[in-house]
C-alpha positions, 0 to 999 in steps of 0.5 A, a space after each residue: 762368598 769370599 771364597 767364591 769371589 776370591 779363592 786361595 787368596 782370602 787367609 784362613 778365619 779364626 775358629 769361633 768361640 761357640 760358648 759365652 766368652 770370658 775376658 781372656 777369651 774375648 781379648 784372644 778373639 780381638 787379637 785373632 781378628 787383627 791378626 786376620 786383618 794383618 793376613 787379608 790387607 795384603 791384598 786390596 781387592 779383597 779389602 776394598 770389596 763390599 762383600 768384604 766389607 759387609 762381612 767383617 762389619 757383620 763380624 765386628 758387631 756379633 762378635 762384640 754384640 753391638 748393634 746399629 744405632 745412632 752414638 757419639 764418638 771423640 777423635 783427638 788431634 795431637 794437641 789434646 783437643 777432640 772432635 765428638 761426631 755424631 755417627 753409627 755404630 757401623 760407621 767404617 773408619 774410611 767414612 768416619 775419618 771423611 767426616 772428621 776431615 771436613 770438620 778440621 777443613 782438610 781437602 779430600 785430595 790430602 785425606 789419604 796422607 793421615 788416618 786414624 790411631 788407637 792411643 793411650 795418653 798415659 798418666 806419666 806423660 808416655 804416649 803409646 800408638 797401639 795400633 793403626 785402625 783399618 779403613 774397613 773396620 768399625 772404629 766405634 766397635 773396636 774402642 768397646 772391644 778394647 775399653 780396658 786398654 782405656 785407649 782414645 781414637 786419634 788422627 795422625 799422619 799415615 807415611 813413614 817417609 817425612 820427604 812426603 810433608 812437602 805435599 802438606 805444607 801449603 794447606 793450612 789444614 794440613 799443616 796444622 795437623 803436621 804441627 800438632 803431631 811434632 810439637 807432641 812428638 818433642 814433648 813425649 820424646 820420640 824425637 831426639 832435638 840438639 840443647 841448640 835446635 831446643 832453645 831455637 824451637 823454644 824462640 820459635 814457639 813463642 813467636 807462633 812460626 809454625 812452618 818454621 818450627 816445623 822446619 826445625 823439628 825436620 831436622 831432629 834425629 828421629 823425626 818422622 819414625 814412629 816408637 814403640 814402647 821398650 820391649 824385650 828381643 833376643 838380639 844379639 842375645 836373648 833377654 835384651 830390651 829394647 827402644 824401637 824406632 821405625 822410620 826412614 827405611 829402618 828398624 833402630 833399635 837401642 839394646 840393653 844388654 844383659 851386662 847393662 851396656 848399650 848398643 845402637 842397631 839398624 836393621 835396613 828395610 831392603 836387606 829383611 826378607 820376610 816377617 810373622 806375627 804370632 799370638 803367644 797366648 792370652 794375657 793374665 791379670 795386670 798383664 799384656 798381651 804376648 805377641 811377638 814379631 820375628 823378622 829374616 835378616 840378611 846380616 853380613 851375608 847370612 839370614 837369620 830370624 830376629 825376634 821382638 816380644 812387643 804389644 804393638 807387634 801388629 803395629 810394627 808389622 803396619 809400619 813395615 808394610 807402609 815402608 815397603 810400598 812407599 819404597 816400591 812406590 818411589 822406585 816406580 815413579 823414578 823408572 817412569 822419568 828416567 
């Protein structure tokens, strides 16, 4: 029917599993659903369709054998605090995350400024984004389907482009999720704050400003980027690891290489190509999962293929194509005023 409706434009589904399936078949049949959903939102026609969205919550539920009943379900909010709603099973993100909204009294017209995360909340203090959960999948399903991962649902703002807080900041609601979100990120380091910009959000904080400290924390190296957890890649030689920021129309990389030294890179978004996700394999005991991203970059004239070994490939990928359309977003609005 998709076809019918869509033709060449809907990707190629992943086979099935006829047999019963074990662990490792299960969680490569997570990962080739995900990868189809990476392929197919490329095109919102197909995705906001409701023979598209029938189809993969039918999909979602036989897959994972759950069927439709009532259930509770936690959202966290950055502070650590949670949410439990009172949904269905086959409940969608996009309705889930309308409810979750009015419960923290954010107005309908700013729903589409955030959306909802898989996490985990590491015993080490770590906070690792697994990946961005599509406004048409089955967010109760998808939590059961990755239950070993032991991950948490989360509401976290959804642009890479930090100029766009200025359109949450006179709403209460919105500006309390903004908060949360900053003062986690300094907690868990993914923002880099000066010893000065340290003891003046200490003032800040006990003194309650919230739009101040938030001001502040706008101004800390890597405020609005999302990070990855350290992963290995094969720039500018094979066997690096690496600690990935995304953000502010980059991909930052700080590279450890073989010989123990450091190195800082920033590949800019408008001079890469193209990018792919591959599943490499099921993961063994105690492993991840082997999922790279390889993107084409245009350095210093000629293109290459730059390759990321990472579990939150998908993630990544997520990241890239938000960046790009607010990119292409921007450029539109300036043509029109000029």
């Amino acid at each position: 029917q998709l076809r019918q409706l869509f033709g060449s434009a809907v990707p190629a589904f992943p086979p099935k599993f006829y047999l019963a399936m074990t662990k490792s078949m299960a969680d490569e049949r997570r990962l080739q659903l995900e990868q189809y959903l990476q392929n197919v939102t490329l095109d919102s026609n197909i995705t906001n369709s409701d023979v598209f969205i029938g189809f993969f919550r039918k999909l979602q539920q036989d897959t994972f054998k759950i069927q439709t009943q009532r259930a509770f379900l936690d959202v966290y909010l950055a502070d650590g605090s949670n949410i439990r709603l009172d949904i269905q099973t086959s409940d969608t993100a996009e309705r889930i995350l309308e409810v979750a909204s009015c419960k923290v009294g954010l107005p309908r017209e700013l729903i589409k400024y955030f959306s909802f995360f898989f996490f985990q909340d590491d015993d080490d203090g770590a906070l690792s984004v697994v990946k961005k959960v599509a406004d048409f999948e089955l967010p109760y399903v998808s939590l059961q389907s990755m239950k070993e991962l032991h991950c948490k649902l989360g509401i976290r703002k959804w642009y890479m482009d930090p100029s766009l807080d200025t359109l949450l900041m006179d709403c209460r609601a919105s500006l309390n999720l903004l908060y949360m979100q900053a003062v986690q990120e300094v907690k868990k380091n993914w923002v880099k704050p000066t010893e000065g910009q340290m003891q003046e959000l200490e003032f800040l904080q006990k003194n309650m400003n919230k739009a101040k400290l938030l001001e502040l924390i706008q101004k800390m190296q890597f405020y609005g980027y999302v990070r990855l957890d350290p992963c290995i890649c094969d720039y500018p030689e094979e066997g690096c690891s690496a600690d990935i920021y995304l953000g502010n129309n980059e991909i930052n990389c700080c590279i450890k290489l073989p010989t123990k030294q450091t190195k800082e890179v920033s590949f800019k978004i408008n001079r890469l190509r193209s990018w792919q996700v591959t599943f490499l394999g099921a993961a063994k005991d105690g492993e991840d999962d082997t999922l790279e991203l390889r993107f084409e970059y245009n350095d210093s004239g000629t293109w290459q293929w730059i390759i990321l070994y990472t579990k939150q490939a998908f993630l990544l990928s997520s990241c890239l194509k938000k960046m790009i359309s607010e990119q292409m977003m921007k450029a539109a609005k300036e043509g029109q005023e000029m």
